[in-house]
C-alpha positions in Angstrom: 0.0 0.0 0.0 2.9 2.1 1.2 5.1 1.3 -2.2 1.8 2.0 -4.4 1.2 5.5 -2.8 5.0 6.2 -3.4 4.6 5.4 -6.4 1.4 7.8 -7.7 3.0 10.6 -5.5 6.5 10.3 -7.6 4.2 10.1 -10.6 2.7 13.7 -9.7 6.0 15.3 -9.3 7.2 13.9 -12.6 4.1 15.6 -14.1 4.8 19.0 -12.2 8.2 18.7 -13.4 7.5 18.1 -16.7 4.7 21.4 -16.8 7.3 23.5 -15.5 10.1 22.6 -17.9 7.3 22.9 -20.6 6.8 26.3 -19.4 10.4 27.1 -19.0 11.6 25.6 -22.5 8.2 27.3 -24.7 7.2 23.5 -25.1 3.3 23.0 -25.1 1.9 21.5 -22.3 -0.4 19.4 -24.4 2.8 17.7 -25.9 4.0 17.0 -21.9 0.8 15.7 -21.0 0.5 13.1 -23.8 3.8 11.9 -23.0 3.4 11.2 -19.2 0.2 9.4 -19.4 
């Protein structure tokens, strides 16, 4: 249960991460999001 809530939690950041490089680098968002799911 533990390992599995880890898991979804590390997936969020990921996606955070991922919207804020988009934002930094001019990348659209759409493009990130397609990619992380």
């Amino acid at each position: 249960m533990l390992n599995k809530r880890f898991k979804t939690d590390s997936q969020r950041v990921a996606f955070l991460l991922c919207v804020n490089f988009s934002d930094l680098g001019g990348v659209p968002k759409h493009r990130i999001a397609l990619l992380t799911t």
